[in-house]
N, C-alpha and C positions, 0 to 999 in steps of 0.2 A: 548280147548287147555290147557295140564295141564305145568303149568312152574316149575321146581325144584327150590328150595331156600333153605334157612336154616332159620328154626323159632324160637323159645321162649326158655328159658331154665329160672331154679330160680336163676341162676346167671348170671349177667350180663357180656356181653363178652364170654361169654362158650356159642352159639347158638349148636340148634343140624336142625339135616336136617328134612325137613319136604314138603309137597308140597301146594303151592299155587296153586289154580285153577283159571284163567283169565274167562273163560267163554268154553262152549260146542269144541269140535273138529268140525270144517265146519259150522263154525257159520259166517265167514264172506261170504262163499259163500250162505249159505242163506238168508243171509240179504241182499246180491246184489241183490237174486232171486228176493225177495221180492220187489223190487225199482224197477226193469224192468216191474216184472208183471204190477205194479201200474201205472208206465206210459204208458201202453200196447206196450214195448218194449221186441222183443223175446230174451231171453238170449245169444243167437249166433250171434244176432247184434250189435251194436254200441248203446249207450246210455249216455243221460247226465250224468249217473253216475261214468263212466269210466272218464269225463271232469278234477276228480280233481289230478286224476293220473296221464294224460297228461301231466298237468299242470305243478304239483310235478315234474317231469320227465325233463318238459322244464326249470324250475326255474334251478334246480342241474348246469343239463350239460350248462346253461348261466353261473354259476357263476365259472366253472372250465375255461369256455374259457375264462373269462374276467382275472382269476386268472394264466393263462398263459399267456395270452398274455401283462400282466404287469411283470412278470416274466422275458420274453423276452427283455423289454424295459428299462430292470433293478429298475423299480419301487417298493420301498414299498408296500408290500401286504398288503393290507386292512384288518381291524381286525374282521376276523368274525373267526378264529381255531376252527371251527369245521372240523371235517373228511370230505374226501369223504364219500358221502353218499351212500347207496346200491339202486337202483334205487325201486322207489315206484310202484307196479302194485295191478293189480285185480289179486286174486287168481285163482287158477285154478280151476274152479268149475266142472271142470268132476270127479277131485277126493274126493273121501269122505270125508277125512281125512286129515288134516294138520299136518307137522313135530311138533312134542316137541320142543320146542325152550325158551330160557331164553328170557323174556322180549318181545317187538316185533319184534323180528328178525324173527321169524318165517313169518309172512306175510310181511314182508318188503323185504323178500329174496326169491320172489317167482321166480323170473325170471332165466334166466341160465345164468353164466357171461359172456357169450359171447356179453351179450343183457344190459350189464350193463354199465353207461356212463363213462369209461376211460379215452379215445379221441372221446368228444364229436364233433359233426359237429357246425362251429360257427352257431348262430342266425342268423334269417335271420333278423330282427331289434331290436334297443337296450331295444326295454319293456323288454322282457324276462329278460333280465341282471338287470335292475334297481329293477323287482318282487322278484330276485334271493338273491338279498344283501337284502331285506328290509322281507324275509323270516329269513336268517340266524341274521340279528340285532334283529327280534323280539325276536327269541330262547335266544340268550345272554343276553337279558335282562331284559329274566325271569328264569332264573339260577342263583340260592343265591349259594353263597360259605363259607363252613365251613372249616378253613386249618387247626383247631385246633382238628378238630375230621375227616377232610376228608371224607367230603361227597357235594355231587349235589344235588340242589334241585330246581326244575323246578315248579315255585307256577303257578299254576290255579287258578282264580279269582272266587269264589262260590264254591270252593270244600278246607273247612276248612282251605287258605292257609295263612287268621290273623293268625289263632292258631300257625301255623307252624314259622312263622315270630317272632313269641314273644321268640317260644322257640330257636331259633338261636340268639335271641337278649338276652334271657338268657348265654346260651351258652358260648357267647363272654363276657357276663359280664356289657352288655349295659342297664341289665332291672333285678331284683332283683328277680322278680317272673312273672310265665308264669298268673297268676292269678291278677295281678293288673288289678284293673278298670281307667281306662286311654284313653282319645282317641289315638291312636298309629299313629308315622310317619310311610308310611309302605314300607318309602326307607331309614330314616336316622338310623345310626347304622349299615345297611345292605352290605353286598359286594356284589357286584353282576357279572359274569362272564365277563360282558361286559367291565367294569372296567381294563381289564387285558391285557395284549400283548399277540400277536398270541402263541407267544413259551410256555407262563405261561397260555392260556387255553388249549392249546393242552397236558401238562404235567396230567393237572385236571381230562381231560377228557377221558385220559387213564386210571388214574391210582387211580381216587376218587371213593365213592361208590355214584351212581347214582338212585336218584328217582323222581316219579311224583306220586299224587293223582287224579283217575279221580273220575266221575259223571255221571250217564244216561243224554245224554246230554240236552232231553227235558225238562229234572227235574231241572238240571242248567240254562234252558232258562227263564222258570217258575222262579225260584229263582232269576235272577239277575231282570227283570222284576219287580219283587213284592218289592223287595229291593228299585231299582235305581230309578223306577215311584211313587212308593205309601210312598217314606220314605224321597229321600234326595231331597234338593232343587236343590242342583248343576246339576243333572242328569233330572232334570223335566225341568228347561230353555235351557239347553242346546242342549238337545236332545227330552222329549218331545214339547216343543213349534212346535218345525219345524216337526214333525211326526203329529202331529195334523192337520196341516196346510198343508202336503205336501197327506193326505190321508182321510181326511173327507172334506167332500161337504161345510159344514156350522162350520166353526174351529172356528167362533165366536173371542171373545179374551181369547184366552185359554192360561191357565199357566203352563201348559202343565204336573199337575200331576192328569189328566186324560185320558189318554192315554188308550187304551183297547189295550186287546193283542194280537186280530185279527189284531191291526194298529201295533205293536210291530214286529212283524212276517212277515209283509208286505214289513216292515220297513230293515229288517235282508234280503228279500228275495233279495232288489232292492240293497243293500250296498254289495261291494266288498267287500272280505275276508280278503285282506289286510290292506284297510283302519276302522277295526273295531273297537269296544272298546276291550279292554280286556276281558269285565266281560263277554263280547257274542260271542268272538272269537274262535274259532274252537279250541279242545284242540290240536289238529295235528297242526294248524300254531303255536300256542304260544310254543310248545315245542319238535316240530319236532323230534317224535319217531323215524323216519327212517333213521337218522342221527345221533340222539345220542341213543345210544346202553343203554337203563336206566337198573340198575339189579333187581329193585323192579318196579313193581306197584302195587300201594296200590288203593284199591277202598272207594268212600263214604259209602259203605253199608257196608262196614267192618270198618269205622274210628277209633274206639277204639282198637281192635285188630293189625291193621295193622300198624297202630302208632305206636303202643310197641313194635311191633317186630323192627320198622325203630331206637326207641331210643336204645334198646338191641345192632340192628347191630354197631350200631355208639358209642357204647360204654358210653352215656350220663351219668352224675351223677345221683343215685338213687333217687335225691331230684328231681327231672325233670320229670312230668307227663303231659299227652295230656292234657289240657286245658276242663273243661267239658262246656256244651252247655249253655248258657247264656240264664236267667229265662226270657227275655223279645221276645229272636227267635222264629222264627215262622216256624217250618219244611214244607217241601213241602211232603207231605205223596201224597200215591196212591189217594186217593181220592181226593184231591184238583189237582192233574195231570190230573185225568179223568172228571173234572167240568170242567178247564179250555179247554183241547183239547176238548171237546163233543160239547162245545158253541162256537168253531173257526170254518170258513167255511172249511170245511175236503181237498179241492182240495187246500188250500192255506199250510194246511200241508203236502201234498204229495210233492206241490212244493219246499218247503224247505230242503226234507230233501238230496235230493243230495248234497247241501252243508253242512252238517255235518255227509255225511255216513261215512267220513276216521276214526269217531270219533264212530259210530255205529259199523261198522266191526274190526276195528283195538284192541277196549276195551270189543268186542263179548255183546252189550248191544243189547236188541231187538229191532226192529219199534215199533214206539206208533200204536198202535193200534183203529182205529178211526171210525172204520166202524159203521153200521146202527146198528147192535145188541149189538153191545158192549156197544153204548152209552147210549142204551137203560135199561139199568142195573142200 
């Protein structure tokens, strides 16, 4: 699917038009294919993979009944201003081809509006509704806001979004250089959408320039993992202790930054979406594409390119550059991707990956590829 944009120019502020490519035309419906075939589900059936669309579907139309019928009772509406949403589906996989569309509007608007939730029918009990609000609080409160240069910025946790953070803290005038060595608060200084009244995010939200960074999401699972188990202490007691303990036989007294990533993954397969951390959470819940209409997405395999064009759109000072990569990181390259998935039991990644397909089809990234020949390589 290729998106129209406006790219680089040697003057800042003067963009000329250029295209961004997101990923292939009918790559999300291959990639469904692809998850049916693996659970030996026929593509003209029902499948768990369809589950997080439902879902989506069910969360929306809970949170418009709840936001009516407080309407009715003359109640304060609850601060989540974001839009209605375009109802989230499977695309239509008998056609080849998906529309050109800015951002993901294209796969987010597959449905016909007849089929979209307006007037939705209430819940039949109040989960849905409580999933619905704790959908749209996560979205707002990872949406930083710049009023001084007018822009959106939805951070993903492992996909560059320190960098991004410093340079807003720049920005604002909270931090001297995107390049100090500093441990960073990575909310204080920060505005964050959530912060705001319904009337002053819905002004934003029309009328700012809206973006996100994504990640192959595997590559980010890998990375928050090798990060959060092998580096900080906070993230080993708190979460590995109890992974250790809730998925090996003999968990001994473990201090939990031993943790393997077959137990990692287990670990991600058995936790609700809702309730997750951030750094492992789906990029679709943290920042609910289908909802907010973003004009960029920048990917990790573009980071340095895709930066610049994001400080050009937004007009930043010329002394304001992306942040270069820190002599002590350790990248997740292709080959420590294929060590790690070839040594997990292959059925425990096929299980996984319906909860993060919104994030495979939507960002047109491939399936990890896990089979007997490849690992073999």
């Amino acid at each position: 699917m290729e998106v129209p944009e406006r790219g680089r120019s040697a003057v800042r502020g003067q963009p000329q038009p250029r295209t961004h490519r997101l990923g292939s035309e009918g790559a999300p419906c291959q990639l469904l294919g692809q998850v049916r075939r693996i659970e030996g589900v026929s593509p003209s059936s029902g499948s768990r993979v369809e589950e997080p669309f439902r879902r989506e579907r069910q969360r929306h139309a809970a949170a418009a009944t709840l936001e009516a019928k407080e309407e009715e009772e003359g109640a304060a509406p609850a601060r989540t201003g974001l839009p209605a949403p375009a109802e989230p589906s499977l695309p239509d996989c008998r056609s080849s081809r998906l529309p050109r569309k800015r951002g993901t509007s294209g796969p987010c608007l597959r449905l016909p509006s007849r089929l979209r939730w307006r007037n939705p029918p209430p819940p039949a009990s109040p989960a849905p509704l409580l999933s619905a609000w704790k959908a749209r609080r996560t979205a707002l409160k990872h949406i930083l806001v710049s009023d001084k240069h007018r822009f959106l910025y939805c951070y993903v946790p492992k996909v560059a979004c320190s960098n991004w953070k410093r340079i807003l803290k720049v920005l604002d005038g909270a931090l001297e250089s995107v390049n100090m060595k500093l441990k960073m608060d990575h909310k204080r200084d920060l505005l964050f959408l959530s912060d705001m009244k319904p009337d002053e995010i819905r002004y934003r939200l029309k009328h700012y320039f809206k973006f996100i960074f994504v990640r192959d999401p595997m590559e980010r699972l890998l990375s928050a993992y090798r990060n959060k188990f092998g580096e900080i202490k906070e993230y080993q007691l708190k979460y590995g202790v109890e992974i250790v303990k809730r998925y090996r036989k003999n968990p001994g007294k473990s201090t939990g930054d031993d943790v393997t990533f077959s137990e990692f993954l287990q670990y991600l397969l058995d936790e609700e979406v809702e309730r997750m951390n951030e750094h492992w959470m789906p990029i679709y819940n943290l920042c609910q594409p289908c909802a907010v209409r973003y004009d960029f997405i920048g990917s990790y395999e573009r980071l340095n390119e895709d930066a610049n064009y994001i400080l050009e759109r937004v007009q930043a000072p010329s002394f304001i550059h992306f942040p270069e990569r820190q002599s002590w990181y350790k990248p997740v390259t292709p080959e420590t991707l294929h060590y790690f998935l070839c040594n997990t039991p292959r059925g425990l990644v096929k299980e996984l990956l319906p909860k993060y397909i919104l994030d495979f089809s939507l960002f047109a990234y491939p399936l990890p590829n896990v089979t007997s020949e490849f690992c073999r390589q």
